[in-house]
N, C-alpha and C positions, 0 to 999 in steps of 0.2 A: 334866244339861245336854243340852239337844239338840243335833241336828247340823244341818246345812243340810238332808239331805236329806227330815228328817221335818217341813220345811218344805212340803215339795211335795208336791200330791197325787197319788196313785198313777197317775190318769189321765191324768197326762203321759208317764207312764212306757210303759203302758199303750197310750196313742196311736202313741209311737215304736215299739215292738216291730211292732204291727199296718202300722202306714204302712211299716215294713223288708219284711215280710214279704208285705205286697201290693205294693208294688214288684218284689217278686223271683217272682210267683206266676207272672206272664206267660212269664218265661225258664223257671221250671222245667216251664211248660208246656209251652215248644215242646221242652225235654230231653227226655218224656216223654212224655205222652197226647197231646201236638199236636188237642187241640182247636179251637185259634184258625186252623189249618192248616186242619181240618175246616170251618168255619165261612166261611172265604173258598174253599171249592172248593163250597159249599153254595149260596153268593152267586156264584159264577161258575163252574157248572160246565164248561166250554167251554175256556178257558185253561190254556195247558200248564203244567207244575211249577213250572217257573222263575219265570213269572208271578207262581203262588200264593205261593212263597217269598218272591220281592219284598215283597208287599200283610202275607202274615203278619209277615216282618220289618218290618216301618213299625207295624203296629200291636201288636206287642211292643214296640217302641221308645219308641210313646206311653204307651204304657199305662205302662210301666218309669218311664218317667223323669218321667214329670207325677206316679204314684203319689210317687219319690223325693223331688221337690223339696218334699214334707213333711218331710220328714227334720230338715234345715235348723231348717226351723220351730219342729217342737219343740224341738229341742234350745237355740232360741235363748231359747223361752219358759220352758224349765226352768230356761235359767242368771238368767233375770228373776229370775221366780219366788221362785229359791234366794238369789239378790240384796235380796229384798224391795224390789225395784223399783216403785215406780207405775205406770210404761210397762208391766208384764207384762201390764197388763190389756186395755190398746188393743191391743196385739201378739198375745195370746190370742186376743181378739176378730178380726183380720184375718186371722188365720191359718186361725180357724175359718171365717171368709166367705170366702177364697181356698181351702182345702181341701174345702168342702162344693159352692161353686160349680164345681168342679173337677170332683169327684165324679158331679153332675149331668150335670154333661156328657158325659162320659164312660157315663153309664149311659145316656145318653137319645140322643146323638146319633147320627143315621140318614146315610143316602145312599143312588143311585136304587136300586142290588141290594141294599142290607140295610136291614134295618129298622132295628137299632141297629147301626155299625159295631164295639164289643168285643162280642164274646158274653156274654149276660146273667151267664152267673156273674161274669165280671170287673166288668164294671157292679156288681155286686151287692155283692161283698168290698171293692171302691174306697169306699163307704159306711159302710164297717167305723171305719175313724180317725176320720169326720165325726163319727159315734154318740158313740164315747167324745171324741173335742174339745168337743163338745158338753159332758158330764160334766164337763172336763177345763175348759171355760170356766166353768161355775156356780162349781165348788171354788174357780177362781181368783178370781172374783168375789166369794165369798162370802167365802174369807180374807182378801183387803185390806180386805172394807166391817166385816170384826170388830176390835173395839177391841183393843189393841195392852197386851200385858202391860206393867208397870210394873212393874219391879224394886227 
């Protein structure tokens, strides 16, 4: 007999680890290598500390919490999913167009001192959940459109 969860394909699973994990990349940045710190004193070098701290904390904040509000997502498309829900599929699908448009933005958007406001590696790794959502939308797509055992 199987369980629910070998209903679901691994790339939901998958998706949520990576979406936690770049979610949390930004703060362990600023614990750490303060890159992102780097990156606004690079963009403004003239602005005292305080300043910089301001501008790094705002865009750790974004970066955090727009990566998190995936979180949500999957976890709501896996209980579809596990459900053998119809809806998991349009929910998959929205989730993946709200997390990849997300994504984009985040990696492309500029202002007048920076080129891209997150520094390119964030931009980069925020791409990461889009990839596998991506995987993680076929699987789902491709399980509902398969004919359904008969017992």
């Amino acid at each position: 007999m199987m369980t629910a969860t070998e209903h679901r394909p691994a790339a939901l699973y998958l998706g949520l680890a990576l979406t936690a994990l770049v979610a949390l990349a930004p703060l362990i940045d600023t614990a750490t290598a303060g890159s992102i710190a780097e990156h606004v004193r690079a963009a403004y070098p003239d602005w005292p500390a305080d300043h910089v701290r301001l501008e790094r904390n705002a865009i750790v904040a974004w970066t955090a919490i727009t990566n998190a509000l995936g979180i949500p997502l999957w976890l709501w498309t896996i209980r579809l999913v596990g459900k053998g829900r119809r809806r998991a599929r349009t929910v998959a699908a929205w989730a993946f167009a709200a997390g990849a448009g997300l994504a984009l933005l985040n990696l492309s958007f500029g202002s007048e001192q920076y080129e891209t406001v997150l520094p390119p590696f964030f931009g980069l790794i925020g791409l990461l959940p889009s990839l596998v959502g991506l995987v993680a939308l076929v699987a789902v797509w491709k399980r509902s459109a398969a004919p359904k055992e008969t017992r």
